[in-house]
C-alpha positions as a printed NumPy array, in Angstrom:
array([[144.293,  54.457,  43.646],
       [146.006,  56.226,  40.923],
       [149.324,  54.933,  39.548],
       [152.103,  56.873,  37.664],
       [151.889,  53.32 ,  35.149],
       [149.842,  53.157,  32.028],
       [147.163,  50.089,  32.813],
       [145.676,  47.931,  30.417],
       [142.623,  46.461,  29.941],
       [141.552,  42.878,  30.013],
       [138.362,  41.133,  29.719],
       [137.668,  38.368,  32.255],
       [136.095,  36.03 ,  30.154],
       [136.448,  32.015,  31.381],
       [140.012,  30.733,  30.757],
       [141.01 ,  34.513,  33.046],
       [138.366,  33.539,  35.703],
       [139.802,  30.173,  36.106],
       [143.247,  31.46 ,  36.368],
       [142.245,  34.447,  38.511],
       [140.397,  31.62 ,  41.013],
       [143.883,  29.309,  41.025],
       [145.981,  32.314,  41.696],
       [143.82 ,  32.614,  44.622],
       [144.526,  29.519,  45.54 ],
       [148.23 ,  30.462,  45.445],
       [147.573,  33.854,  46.565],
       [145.224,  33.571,  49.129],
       [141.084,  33.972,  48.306],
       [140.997,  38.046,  49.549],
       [143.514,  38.605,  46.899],
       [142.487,  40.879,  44.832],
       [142.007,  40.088,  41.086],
       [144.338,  42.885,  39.873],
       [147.115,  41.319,  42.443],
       [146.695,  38.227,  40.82 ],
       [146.483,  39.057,  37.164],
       [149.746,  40.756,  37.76 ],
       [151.317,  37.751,  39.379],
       [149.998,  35.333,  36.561],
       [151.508,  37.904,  33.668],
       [154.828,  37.941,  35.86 ],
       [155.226,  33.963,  36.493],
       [153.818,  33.412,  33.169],
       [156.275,  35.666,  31.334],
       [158.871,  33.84 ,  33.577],
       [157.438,  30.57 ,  32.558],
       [158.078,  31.51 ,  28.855],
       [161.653,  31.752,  29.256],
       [162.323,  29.186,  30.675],
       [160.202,  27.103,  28.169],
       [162.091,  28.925,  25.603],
       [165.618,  28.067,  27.354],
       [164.735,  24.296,  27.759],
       [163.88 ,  24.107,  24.042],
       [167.153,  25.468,  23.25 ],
       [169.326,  23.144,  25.646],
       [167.56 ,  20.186,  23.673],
       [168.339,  21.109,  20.632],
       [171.455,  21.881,  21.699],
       [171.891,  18.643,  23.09 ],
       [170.562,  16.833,  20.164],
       [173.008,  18.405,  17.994],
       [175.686,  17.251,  20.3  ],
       [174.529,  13.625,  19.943],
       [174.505,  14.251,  16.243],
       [178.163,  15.628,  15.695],
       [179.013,  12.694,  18.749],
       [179.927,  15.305,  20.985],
       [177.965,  15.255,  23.689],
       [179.694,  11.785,  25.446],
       [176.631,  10.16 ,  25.075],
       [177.71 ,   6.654,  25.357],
       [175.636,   4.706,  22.758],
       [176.893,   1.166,  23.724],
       [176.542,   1.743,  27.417],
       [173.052,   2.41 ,  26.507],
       [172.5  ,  -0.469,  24.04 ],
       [174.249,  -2.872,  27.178],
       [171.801,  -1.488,  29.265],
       [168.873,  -2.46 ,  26.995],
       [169.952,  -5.683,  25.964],
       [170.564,  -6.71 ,  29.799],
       [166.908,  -5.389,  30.495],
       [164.881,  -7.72 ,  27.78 ],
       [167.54 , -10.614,  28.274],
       [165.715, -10.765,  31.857]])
């Protein structure tokens, strides 16, 4: 089937075959392989944000523990641990 969108090409070589054969497991096994390479390059690109977001909300909050802004409470936390090997 023709499409109005530029394609690209990709060789199947055996880290692609294993993903195309789990996206089938997510997919359903008559999926075809195109349908799933497209759904792996979607979730993965998704998957990259949100990588990319977490990395920045821990650094974030580590620089909140470091300036003592983030409410961390360092003594609840040192109670805590000194209760725990006291046992």
């Amino acid at each position: 089937m023709a499409s109005r969108h530029p394609r690209i090409q990709v060789s199947r070589d055996p880290d692609l075959e294993r993903a195309i054969k789990r996206g089938r497991t997510a997919l359903g096994s008559s999926a075809p392989a195109s349908r799933v390479v497209r759904e792996l390059a979607l979730r993965g690109a998704e998957a990259f944000e949100q990588d990319e977001a977490a990395t920045q909300r821990a650094a974030d909050f580590a620089v909140s523990v470091a300036d003592e802004t983030s409410g961390f409470d360092f003594e609840a936390l040192k109670t805590a641990r000194d209760r725990a090997w006291s046992r």
